[in-house]
Backbone as CSV, one residue per row, in Angstrom:
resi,resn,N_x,N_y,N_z,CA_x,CA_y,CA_z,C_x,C_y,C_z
1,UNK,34.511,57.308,-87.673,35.435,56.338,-87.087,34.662,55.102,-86.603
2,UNK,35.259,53.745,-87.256,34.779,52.421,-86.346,34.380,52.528,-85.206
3,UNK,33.943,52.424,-84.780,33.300,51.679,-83.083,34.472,50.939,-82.426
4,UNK,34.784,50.811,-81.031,36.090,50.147,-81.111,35.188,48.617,-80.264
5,UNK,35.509,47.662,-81.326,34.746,46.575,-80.563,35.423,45.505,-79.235
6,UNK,35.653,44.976,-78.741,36.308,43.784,-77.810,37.302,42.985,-78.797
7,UNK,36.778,42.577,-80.162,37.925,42.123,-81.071,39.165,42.784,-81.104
8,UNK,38.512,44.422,-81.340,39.565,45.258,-82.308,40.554,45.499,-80.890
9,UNK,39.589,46.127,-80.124,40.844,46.053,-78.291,41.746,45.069,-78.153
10,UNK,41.441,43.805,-78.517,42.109,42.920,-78.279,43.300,42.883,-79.236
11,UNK,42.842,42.534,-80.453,43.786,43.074,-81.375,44.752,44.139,-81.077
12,UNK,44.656,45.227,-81.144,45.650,46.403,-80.733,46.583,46.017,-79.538
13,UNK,45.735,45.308,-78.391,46.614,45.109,-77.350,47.607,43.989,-77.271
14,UNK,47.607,43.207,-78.234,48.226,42.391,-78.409,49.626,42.400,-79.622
15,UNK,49.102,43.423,-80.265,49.973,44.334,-81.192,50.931,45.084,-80.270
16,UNK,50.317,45.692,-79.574,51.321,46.633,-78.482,51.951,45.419,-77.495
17,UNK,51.497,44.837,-77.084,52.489,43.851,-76.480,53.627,43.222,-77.134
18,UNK,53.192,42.678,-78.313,54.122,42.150,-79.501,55.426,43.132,-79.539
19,UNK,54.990,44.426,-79.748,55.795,45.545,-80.135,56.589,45.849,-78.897
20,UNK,56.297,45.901,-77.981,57.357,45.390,-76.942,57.824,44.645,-75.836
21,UNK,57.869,43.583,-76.356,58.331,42.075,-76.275,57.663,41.864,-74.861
22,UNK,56.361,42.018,-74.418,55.839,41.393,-73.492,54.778,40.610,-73.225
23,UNK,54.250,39.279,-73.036,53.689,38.303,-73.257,52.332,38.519,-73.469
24,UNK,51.583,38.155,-74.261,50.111,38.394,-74.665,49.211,37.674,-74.246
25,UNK,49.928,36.410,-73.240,48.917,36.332,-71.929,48.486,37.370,-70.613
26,UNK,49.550,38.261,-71.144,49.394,39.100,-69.893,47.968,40.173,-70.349
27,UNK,47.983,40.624,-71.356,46.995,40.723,-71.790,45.685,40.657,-72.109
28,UNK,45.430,38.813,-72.308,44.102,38.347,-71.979,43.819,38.801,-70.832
29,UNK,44.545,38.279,-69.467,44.271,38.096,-68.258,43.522,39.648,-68.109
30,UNK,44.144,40.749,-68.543,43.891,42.340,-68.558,42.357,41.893,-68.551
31,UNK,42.227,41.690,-69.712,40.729,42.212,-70.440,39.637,41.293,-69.699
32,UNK,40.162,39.662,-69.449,38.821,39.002,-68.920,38.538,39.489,-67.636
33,UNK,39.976,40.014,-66.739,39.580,40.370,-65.387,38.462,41.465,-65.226
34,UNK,38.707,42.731,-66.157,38.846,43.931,-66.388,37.029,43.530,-66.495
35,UNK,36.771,42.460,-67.470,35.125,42.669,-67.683,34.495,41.395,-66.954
36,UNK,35.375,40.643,-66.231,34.887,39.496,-65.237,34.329,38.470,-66.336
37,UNK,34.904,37.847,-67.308,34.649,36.981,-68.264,35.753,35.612,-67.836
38,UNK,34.664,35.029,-68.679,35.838,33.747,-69.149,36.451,33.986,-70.384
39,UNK,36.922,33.082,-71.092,37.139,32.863,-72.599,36.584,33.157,-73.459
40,UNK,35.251,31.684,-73.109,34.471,31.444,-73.854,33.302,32.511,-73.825
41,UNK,33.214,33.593,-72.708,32.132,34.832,-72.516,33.035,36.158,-73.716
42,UNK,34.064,36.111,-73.430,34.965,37.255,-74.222,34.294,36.892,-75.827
43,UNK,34.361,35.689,-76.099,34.622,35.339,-77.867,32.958,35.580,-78.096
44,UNK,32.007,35.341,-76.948,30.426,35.635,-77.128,30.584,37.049,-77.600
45,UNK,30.780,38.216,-76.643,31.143,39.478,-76.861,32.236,40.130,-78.178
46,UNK,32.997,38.852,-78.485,34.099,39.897,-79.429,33.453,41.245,-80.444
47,UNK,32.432,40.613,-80.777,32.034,41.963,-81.593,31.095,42.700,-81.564
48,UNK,30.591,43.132,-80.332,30.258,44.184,-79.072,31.184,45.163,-79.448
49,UNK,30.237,46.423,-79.058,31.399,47.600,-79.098,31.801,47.641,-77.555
50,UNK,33.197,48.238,-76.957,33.478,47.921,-76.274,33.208,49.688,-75.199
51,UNK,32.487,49.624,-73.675,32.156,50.980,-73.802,33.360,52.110,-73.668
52,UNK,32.973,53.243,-73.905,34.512,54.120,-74.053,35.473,54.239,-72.963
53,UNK,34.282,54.472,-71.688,35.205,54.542,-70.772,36.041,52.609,-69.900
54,UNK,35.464,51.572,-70.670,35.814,49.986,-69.911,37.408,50.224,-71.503
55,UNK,37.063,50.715,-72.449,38.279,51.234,-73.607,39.349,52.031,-72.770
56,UNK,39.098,53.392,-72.669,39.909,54.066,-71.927,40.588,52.935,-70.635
57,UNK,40.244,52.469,-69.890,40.612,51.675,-68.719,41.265,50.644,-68.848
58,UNK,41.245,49.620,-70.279,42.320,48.803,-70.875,43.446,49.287,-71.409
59,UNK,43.087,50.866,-72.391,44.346,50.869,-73.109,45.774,51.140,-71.442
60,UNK,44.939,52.116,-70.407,45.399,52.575,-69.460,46.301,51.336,-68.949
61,UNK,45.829,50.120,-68.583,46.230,48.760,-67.808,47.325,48.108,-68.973
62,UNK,46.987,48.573,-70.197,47.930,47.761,-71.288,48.994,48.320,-71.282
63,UNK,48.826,49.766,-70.911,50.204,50.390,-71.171,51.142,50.247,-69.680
64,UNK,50.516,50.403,-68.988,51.616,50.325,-67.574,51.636,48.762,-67.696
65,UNK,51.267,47.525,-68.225,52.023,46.101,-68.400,52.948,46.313,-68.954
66,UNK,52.786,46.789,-70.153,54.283,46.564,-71.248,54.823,47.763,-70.683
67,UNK,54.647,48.730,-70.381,55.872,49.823,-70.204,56.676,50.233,-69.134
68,UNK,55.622,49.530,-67.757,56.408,49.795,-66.620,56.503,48.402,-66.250
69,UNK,56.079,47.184,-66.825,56.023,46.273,-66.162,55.048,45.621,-65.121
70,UNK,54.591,46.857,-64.784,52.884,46.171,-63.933,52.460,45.111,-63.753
71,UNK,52.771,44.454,-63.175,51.852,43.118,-62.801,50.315,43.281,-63.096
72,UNK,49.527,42.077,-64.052,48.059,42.527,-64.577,47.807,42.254,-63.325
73,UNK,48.130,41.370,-62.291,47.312,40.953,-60.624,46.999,42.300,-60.165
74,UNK,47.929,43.236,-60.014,47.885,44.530,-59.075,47.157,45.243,-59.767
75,UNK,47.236,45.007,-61.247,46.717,46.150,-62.175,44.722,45.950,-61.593
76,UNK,44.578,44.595,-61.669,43.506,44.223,-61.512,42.812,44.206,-59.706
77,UNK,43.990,44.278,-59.053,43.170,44.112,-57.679,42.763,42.735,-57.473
78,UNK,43.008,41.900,-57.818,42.790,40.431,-57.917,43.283,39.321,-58.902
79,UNK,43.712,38.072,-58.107,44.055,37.003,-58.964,43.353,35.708,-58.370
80,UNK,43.338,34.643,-59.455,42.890,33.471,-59.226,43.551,32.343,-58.145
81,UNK,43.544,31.490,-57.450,44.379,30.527,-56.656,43.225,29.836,-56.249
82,UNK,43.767,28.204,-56.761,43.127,26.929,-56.261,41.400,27.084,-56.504
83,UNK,40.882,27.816,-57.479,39.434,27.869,-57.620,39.065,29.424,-57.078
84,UNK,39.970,29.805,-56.618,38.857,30.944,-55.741,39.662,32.927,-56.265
85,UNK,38.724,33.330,-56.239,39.317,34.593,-56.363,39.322,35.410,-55.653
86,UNK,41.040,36.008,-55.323,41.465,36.579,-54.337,41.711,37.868,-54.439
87,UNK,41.608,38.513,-53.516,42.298,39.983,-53.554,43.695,40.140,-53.501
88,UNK,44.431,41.289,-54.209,45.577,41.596,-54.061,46.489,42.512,-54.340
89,UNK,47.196,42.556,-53.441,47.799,44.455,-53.443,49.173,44.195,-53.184
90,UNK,50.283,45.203,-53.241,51.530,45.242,-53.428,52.023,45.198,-52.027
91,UNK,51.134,44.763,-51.339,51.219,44.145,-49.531,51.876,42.706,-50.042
92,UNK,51.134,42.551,-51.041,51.434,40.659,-51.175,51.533,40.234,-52.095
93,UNK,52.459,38.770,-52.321,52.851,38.735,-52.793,51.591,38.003,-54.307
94,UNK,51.855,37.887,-55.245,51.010,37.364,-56.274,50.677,35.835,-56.239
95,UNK,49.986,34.999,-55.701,49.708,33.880,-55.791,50.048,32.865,-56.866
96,UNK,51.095,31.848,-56.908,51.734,31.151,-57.692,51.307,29.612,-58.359
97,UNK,50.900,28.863,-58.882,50.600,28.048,-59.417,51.154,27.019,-59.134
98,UNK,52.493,27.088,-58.645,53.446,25.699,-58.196,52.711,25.626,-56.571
99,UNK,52.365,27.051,-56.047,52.125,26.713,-54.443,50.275,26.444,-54.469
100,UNK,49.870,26.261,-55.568,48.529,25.410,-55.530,48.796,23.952,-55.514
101,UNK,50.162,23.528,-55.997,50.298,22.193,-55.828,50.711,21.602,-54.255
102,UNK,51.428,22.505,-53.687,50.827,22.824,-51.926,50.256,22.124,-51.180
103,UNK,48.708,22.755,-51.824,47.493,22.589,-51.159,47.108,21.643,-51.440
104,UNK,47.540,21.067,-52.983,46.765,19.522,-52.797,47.389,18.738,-52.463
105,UNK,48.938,18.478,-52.052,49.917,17.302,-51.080,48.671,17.226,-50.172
106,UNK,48.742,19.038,-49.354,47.840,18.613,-48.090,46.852,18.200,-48.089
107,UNK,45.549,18.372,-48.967,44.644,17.942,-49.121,44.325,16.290,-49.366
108,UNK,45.630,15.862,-50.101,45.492,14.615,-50.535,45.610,13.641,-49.344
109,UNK,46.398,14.354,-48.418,47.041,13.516,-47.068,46.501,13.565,-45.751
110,UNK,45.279,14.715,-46.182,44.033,14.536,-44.378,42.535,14.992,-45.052
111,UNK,42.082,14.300,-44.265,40.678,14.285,-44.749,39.391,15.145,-44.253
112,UNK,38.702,15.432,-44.421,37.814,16.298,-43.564,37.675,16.532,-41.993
113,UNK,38.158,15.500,-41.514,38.122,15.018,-39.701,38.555,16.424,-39.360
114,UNK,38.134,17.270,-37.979,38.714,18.513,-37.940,40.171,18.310,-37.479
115,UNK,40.495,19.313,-38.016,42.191,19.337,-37.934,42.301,21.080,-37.075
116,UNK,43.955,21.038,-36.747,43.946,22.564,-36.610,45.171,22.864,-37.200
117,UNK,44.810,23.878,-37.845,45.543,24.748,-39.129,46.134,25.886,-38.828
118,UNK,47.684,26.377,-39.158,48.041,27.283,-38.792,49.006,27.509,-40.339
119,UNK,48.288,29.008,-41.158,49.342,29.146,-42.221,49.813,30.284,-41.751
120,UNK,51.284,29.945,-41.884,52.318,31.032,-41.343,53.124,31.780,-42.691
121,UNK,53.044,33.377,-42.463,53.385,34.373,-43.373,52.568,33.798,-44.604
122,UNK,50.939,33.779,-44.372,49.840,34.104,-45.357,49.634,35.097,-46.367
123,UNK,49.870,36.063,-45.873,49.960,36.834,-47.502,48.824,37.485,-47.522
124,UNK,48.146,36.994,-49.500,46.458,37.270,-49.016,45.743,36.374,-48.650
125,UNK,46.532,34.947,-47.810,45.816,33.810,-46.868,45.422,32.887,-48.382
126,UNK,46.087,32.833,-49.183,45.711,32.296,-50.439,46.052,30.204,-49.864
127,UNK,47.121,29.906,-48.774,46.844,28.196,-48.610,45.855,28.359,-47.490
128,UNK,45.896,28.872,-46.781,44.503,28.693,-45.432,43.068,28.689,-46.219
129,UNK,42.797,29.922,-47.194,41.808,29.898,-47.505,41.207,28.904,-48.292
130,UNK,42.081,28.270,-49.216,42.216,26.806,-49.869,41.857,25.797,-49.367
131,UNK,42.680,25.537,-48.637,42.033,24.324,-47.187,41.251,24.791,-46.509
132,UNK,41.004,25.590,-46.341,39.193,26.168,-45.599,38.553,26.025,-46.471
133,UNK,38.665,26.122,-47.601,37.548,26.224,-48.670,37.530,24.602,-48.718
134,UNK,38.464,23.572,-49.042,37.648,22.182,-49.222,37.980,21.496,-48.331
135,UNK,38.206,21.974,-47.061,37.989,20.712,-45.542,37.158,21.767,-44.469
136,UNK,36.153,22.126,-44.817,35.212,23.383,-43.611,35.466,22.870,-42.689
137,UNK,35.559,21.743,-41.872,35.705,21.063,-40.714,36.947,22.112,-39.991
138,UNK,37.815,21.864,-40.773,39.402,22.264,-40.386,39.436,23.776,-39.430
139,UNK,40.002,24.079,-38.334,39.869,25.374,-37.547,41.218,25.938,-38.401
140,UNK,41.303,27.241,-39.148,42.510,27.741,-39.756,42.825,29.345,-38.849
141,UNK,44.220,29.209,-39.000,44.777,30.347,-38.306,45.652,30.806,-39.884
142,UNK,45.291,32.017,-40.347,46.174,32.935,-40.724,47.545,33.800,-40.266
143,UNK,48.218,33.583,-40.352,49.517,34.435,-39.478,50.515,35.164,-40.314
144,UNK,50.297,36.768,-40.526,51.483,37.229,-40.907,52.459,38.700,-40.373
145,UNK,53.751,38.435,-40.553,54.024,40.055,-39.700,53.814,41.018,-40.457
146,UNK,53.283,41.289,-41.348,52.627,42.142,-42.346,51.022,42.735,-42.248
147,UNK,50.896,43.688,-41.479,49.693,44.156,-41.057,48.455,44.572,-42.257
148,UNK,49.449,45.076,-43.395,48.989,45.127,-44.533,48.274,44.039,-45.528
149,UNK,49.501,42.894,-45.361,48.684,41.479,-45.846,47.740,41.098,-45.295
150,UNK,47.705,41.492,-43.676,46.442,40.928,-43.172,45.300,41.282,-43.616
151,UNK,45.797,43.045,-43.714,44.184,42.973,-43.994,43.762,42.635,-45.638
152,UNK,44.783,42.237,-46.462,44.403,41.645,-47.952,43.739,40.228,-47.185
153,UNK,44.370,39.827,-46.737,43.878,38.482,-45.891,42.165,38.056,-45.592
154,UNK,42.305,39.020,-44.690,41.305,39.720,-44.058,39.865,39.421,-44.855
155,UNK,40.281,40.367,-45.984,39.340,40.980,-47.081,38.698,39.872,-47.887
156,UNK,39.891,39.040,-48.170,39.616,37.254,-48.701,38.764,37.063,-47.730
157,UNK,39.128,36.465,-46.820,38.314,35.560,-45.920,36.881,36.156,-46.095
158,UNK,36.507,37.436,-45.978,35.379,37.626,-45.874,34.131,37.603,-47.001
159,UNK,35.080,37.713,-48.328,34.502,37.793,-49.175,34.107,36.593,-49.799
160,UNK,34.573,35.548,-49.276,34.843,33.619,-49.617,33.752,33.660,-48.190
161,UNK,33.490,34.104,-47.207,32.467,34.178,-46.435,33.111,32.319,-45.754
162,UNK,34.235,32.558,-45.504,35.440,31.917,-44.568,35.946,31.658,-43.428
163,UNK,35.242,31.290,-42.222,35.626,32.169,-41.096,37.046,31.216,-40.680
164,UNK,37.709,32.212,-40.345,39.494,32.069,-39.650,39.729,32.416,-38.673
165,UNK,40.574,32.486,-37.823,41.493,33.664,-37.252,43.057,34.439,-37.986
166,UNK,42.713,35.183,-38.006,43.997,35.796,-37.979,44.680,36.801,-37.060
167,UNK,46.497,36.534,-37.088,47.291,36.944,-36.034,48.180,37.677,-36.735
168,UNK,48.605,38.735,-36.447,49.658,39.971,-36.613,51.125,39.120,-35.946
169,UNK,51.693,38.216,-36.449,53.227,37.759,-36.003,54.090,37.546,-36.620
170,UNK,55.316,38.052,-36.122,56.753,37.426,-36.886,56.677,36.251,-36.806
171,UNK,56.854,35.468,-37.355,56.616,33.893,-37.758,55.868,33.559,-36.594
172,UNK,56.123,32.696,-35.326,56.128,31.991,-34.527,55.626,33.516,-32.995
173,UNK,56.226,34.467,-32.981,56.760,35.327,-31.911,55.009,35.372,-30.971
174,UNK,54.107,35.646,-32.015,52.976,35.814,-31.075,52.107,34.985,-31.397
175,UNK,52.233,33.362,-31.749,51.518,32.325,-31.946,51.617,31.396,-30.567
176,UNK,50.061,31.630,-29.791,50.680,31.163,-28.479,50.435,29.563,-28.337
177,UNK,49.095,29.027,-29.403,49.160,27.515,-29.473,49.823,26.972,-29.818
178,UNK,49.377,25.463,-29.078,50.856,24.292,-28.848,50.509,23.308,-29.559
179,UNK,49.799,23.262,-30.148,48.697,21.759,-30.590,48.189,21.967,-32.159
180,UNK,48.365,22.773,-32.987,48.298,22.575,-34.556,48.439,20.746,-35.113
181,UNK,47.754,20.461,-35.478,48.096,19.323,-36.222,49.307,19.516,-37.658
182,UNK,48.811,20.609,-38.406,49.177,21.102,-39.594,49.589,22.466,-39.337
183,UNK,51.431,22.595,-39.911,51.615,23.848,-40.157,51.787,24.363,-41.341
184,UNK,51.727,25.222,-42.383,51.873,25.077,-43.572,52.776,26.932,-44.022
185,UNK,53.499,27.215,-44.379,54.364,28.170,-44.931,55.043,28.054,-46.294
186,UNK,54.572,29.108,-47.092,55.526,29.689,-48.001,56.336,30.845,-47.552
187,UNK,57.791,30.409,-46.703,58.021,32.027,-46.379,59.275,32.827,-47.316
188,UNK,59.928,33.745,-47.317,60.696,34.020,-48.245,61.913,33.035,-48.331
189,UNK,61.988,32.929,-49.485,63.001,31.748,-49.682,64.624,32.540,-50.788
190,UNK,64.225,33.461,-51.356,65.503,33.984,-52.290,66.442,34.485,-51.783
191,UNK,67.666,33.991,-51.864,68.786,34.626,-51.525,68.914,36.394,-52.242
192,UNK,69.225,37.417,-51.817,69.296,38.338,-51.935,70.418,38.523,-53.641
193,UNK,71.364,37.765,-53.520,72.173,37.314,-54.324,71.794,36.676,-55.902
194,UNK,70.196,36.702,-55.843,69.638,35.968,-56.917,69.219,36.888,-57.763
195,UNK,68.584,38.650,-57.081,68.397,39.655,-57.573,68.812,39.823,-58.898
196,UNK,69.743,39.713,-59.525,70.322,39.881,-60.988,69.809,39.166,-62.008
197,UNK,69.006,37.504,-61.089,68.417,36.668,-61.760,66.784,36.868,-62.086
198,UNK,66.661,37.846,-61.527,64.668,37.780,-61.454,64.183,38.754,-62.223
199,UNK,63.103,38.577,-62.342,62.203,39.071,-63.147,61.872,40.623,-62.931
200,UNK,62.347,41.876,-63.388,62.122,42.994,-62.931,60.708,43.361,-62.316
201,UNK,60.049,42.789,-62.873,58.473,43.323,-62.175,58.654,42.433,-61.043
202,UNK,58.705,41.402,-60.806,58.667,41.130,-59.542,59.160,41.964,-58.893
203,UNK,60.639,42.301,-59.132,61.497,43.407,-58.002,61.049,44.211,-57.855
204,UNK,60.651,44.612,-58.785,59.803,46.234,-58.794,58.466,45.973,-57.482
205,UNK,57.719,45.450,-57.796,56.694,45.975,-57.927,55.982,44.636,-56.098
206,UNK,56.712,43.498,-56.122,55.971,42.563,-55.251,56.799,42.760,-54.285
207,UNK,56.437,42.840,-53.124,57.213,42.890,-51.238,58.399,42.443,-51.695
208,UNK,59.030,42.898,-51.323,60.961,42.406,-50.754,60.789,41.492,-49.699
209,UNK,59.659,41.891,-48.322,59.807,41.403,-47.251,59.053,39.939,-47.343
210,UNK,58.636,39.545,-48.470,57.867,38.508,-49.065,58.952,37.455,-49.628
211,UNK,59.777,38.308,-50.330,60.769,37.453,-51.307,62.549,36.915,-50.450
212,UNK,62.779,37.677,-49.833,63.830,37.544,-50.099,64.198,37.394,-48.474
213,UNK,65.588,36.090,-48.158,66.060,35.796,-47.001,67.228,35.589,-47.151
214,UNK,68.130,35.983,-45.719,69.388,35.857,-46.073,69.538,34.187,-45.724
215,UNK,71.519,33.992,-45.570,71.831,32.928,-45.757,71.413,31.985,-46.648
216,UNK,71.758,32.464,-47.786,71.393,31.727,-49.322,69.511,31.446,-49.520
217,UNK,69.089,32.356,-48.741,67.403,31.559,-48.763,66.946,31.124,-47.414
218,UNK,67.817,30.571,-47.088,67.906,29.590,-45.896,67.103,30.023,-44.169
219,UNK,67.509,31.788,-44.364,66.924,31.770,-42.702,65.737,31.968,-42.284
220,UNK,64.860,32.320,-42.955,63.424,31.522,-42.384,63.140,30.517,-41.772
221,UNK,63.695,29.285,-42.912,63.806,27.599,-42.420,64.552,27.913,-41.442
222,UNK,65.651,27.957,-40.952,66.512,27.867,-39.781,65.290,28.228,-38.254
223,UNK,65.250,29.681,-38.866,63.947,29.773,-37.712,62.979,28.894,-37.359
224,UNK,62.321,28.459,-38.262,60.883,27.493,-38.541,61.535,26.504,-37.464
225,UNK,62.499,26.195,-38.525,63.230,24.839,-37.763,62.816,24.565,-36.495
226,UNK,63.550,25.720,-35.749,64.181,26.035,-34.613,62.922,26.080,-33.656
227,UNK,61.721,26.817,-34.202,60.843,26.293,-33.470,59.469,26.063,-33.195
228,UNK,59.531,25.417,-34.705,57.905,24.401,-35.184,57.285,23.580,-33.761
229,UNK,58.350,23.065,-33.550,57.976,21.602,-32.891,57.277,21.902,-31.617
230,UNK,57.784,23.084,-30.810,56.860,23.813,-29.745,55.428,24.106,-30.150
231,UNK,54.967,24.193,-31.205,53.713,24.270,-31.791,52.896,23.282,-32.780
232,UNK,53.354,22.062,-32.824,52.582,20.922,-33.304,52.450,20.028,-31.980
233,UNK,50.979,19.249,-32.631,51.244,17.864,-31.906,52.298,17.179,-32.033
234,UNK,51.929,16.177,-30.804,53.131,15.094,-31.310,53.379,13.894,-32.296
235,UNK,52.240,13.903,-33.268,52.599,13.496,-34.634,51.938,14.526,-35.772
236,UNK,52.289,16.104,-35.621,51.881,16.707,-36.020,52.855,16.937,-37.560
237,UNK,52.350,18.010,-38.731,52.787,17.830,-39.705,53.365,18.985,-40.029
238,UNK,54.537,19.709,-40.614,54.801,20.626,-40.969,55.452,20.816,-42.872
239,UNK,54.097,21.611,-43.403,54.345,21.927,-45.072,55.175,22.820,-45.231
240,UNK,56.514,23.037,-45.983,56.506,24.150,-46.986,56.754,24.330,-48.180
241,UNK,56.570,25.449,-48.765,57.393,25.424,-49.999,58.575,25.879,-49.940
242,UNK,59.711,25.340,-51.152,60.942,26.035,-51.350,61.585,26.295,-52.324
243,UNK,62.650,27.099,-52.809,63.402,27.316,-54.051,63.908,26.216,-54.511
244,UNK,63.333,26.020,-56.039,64.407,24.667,-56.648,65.580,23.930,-56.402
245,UNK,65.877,24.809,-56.044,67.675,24.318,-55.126,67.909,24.273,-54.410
246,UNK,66.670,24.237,-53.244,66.915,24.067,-51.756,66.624,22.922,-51.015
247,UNK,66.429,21.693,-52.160,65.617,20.266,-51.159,66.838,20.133,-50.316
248,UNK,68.182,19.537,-51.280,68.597,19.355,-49.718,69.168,19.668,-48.444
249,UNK,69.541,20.905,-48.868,69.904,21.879,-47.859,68.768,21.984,-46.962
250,UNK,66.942,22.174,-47.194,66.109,22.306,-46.023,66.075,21.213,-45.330
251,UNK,66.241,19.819,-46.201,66.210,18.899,-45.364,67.087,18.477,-44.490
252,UNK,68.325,18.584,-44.672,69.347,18.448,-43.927,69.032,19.343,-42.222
253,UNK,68.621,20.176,-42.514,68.494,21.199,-41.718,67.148,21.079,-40.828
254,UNK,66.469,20.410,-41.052,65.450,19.932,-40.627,65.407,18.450,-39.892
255,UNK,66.069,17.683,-40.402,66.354,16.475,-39.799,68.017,16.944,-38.915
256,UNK,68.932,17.722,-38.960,69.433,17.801,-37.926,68.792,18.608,-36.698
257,UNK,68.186,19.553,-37.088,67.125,20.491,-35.912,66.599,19.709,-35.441
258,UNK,65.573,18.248,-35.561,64.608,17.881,-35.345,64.648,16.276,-35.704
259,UNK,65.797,15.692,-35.011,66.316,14.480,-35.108,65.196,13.031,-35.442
260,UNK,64.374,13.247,-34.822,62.862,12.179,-34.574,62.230,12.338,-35.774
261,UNK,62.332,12.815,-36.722,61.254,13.976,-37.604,61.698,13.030,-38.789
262,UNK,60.372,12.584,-39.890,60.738,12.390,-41.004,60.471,13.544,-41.988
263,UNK,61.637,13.664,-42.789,61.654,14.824,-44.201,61.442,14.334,-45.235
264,UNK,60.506,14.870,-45.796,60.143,14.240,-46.924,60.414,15.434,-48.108
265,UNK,61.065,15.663,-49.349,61.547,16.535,-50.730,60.122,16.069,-51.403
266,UNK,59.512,17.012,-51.757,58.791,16.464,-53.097,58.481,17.744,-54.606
267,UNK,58.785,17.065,-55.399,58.916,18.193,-56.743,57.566,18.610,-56.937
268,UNK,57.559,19.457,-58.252,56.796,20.023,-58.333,56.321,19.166,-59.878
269,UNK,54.944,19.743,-60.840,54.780,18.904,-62.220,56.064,19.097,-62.943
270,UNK,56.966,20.464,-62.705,58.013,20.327,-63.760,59.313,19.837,-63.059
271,UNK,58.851,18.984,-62.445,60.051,18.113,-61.808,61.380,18.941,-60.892
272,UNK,60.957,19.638,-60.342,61.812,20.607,-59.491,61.642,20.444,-58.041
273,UNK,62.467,20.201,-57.402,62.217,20.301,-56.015,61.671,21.622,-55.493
274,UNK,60.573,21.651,-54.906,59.516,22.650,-54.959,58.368,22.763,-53.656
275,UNK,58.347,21.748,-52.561,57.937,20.938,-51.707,58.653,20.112,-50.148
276,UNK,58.320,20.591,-48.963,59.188,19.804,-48.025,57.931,19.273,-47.026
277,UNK,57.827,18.236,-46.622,57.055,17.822,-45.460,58.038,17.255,-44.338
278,UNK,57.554,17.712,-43.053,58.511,17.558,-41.883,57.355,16.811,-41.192
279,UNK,57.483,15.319,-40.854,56.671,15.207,-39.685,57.044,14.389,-38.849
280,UNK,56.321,14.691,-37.432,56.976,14.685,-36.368,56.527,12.907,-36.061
281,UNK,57.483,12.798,-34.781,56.957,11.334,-34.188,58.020,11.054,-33.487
């Protein structure tokens, strides 16, 4: 019998994906994580034999993608965000590509000068660690009521060799500073009602307590709303992200909560409202 090389793995796994209809990026991602490659390191290797047991351990990861749906992130224990690689577990949620565009509003709009940073319902701390990673100046607070994310959190920070704080709170409940310059949140934004619309592995497999809020999406923001402003300066800034269909409903809701306050909507590259800045004055 052939040798089974990195080509031929690849091949097969992409055959089995084909064969049931699940994307053959999900796939790559399998194999480069799986042997800590790039691309261009995989195509060096393609015709390497591949060893039996790093074989055994792909076909294993290929089959729970296509058959149960598996997220390759969880499969792998890690995903990429904003340059850096993170840890991640079914504490949290999978780090998204629209909320790297996030980090660079903020980045684009303060500069190294120290700031103080507070990301609320962090996750695996994937925007704190971002802006810690390219403004070191900046003091960052991690915050989530998820004891579990923390310590995915946690585990980041240390391994990015990051230093933070992090706090065990329902949003706001045990955040006792008053003076953040910058607040920044992705918190659950899906109406419960959208369920029919999503992606089964997500449902399956990523936090509920991550995804999903009642009042159409909406009551997080209501909270935030309700009481950001006790915890910024007084021309302090508040980021979040939100569901495509929520610019103007957050904003509305934000400029009536917080009358003085300019709201700013901003989309995302595929032109979606995707983005809210609240700042104060």
């Amino acid at each position: 019998m052939d040798k089974m090389t990195f080509f031929k793995a690849r091949q097969w796994a992409f055959s089995f994906a084909n064969t049931h209809n699940k994307e053959t990026s999900g796939v790559e991602l399998l194999l480069l994580g799986q042997m800590h490659w790039s691309a261009t390191q995989l195509l060096v290797h393609f015709h390497d034999v591949m060893p039996d047991q790093e074989w055994q351990t792909f076909q294993t990861n290929v089959q729970r993608y296509c058959l149960e749906d598996y997220p390759p992130q969880y499969l792998l224990g890690k995903a990429d965000f904003f340059g850096l690689k993170l840890a991640v577990s079914p504490a949290t949620l999978i780090p998204r590509l629209e909320t790297e565009e996030l980090v660079e509003w903020i980045l684009a709009e303060h500069s190294n000068k120290p700031h103080k940073v507070l990301d609320l319902g962090t996750g695996t701390g994937a925007i704190g660690l971002a802006l810690k990673q390219n403004r070191p100046q900046w003091e960052v607070t991690l915050a989530d009521i998820s004891s579990a994310a923390l310590t995915v959190a946690r585990k980041n920070a240390e391994a990015l060799a990051l230093p933070v704080t992090l706090i065990n709170s329902d949003l706001f409940a045990d955040i006792r500073d008053d003076d953040y310059d910058i607040i920044v949140s992705n918190p659950p934004y899906i109406s419960p009602a959208e369920r029919p619309l999503m992606d089964q592995s997500v449902l399956q497999y990523e936090p509920a307590l991550a995804l999903f809020a009642d009042d159409d999406g909406l009551a997080v923001y209501k909270k935030i709303a309700h009481q950001v402003q006790a915890h910024l300066q007084p021309a302090g800034m508040l980021y979040l992200e939100i569901g495509f269909k929520q610019g103007p409903a957050v904003k509305a809701l934000f400029e009536q909560e917080i009358p003085t306050s300019q709201v700013v909507v901003r989309q995302d590259i595929s032109q979606n409202d995707r983005m809210v800045r609240v700042k104060m004055r």
